[in-house]
C-alpha positions in Angstrom: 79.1 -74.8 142.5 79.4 -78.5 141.3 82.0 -77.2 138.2 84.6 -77.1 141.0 85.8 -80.3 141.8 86.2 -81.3 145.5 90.4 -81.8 145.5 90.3 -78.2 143.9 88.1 -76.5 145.9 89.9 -78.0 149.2 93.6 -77.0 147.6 91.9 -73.3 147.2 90.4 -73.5 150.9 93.6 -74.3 152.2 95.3 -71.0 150.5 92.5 -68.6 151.3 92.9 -69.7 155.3 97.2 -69.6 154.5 96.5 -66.3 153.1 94.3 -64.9 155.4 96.5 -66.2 158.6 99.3 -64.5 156.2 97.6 -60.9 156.5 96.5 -60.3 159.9 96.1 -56.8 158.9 93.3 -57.1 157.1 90.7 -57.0 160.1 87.6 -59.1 160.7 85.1 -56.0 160.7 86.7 -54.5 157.5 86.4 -58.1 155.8 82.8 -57.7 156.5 82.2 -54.4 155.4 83.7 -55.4 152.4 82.7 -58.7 151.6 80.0 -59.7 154.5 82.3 -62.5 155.9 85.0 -62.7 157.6 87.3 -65.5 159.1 85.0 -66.2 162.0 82.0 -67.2 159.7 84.6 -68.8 157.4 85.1 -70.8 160.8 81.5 -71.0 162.2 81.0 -72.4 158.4 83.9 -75.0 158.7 82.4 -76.1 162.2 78.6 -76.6 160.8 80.7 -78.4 157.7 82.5 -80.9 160.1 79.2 -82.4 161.5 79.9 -82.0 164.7 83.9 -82.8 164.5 84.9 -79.1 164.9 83.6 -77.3 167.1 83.3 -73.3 167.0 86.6 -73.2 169.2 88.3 -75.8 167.2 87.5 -74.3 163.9 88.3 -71.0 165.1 92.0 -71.9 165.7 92.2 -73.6 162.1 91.1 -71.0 160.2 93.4 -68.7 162.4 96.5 -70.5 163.2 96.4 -70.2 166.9 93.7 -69.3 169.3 91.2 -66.9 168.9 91.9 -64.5 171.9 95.2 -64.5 171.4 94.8 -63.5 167.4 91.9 -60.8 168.8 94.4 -59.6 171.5 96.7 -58.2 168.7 93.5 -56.3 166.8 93.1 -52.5 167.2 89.4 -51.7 167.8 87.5 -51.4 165.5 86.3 -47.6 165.0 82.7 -46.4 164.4 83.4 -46.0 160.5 84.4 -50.0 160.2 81.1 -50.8 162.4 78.7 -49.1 160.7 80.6 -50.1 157.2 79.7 -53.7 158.6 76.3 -53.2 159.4 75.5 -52.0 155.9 77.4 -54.9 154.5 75.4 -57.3 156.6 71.9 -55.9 156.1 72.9 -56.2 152.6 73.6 -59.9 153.0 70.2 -60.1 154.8 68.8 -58.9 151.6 70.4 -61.1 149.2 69.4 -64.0 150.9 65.9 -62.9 150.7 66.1 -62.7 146.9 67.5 -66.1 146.7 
């Protein structure tokens, strides 16, 4: 991805996470069924980014706008549909990966 320079790419970070801490109804596990991310691996992938200057915690809150447990606390559970929807999804990024 080297067409995209580094100030763009950062400005388009920046409204993903606004966007994302925007809709809160769009839930984690149906991100993943969808997609096969979801804000916490956009955060785990922040963390790793940082070199050590973010941890999991720290980039959690970020990437959500306040703390984790108390953006979780809000979620409905997720129902057996979503799960299995996300476990497709990720076996399907476990396949990808193998390709590439």
């Amino acid at each position: 991805m080297t067409t995209i320079d580094d100030k763009t790419a950062a400005e388009a970070f920046r409204r993903l996470v606004g966007h994302l801490q925007m809709r809160s109804d769009a839930q984690n596990v149906d991100l993943m069924g969808l997609a096969g991310f979801c804000r916490n691996c956009l955060a785990d992938w922040v963390s790793e980014a940082s070199d050590g200057a973010l941890d999991r915690k720290a980039a959690r809150e970020a990437i959500y706008g306040m703390p984790y447990d108390a953006w979780k606390a809000d979620q409905p559970e997720a129902t057996p549909e979503q799960l299995a929807r996300m476990d497709d999804s990720l076996a399907l990024n476990e396949r990808l990966r193998a390709k590439a």
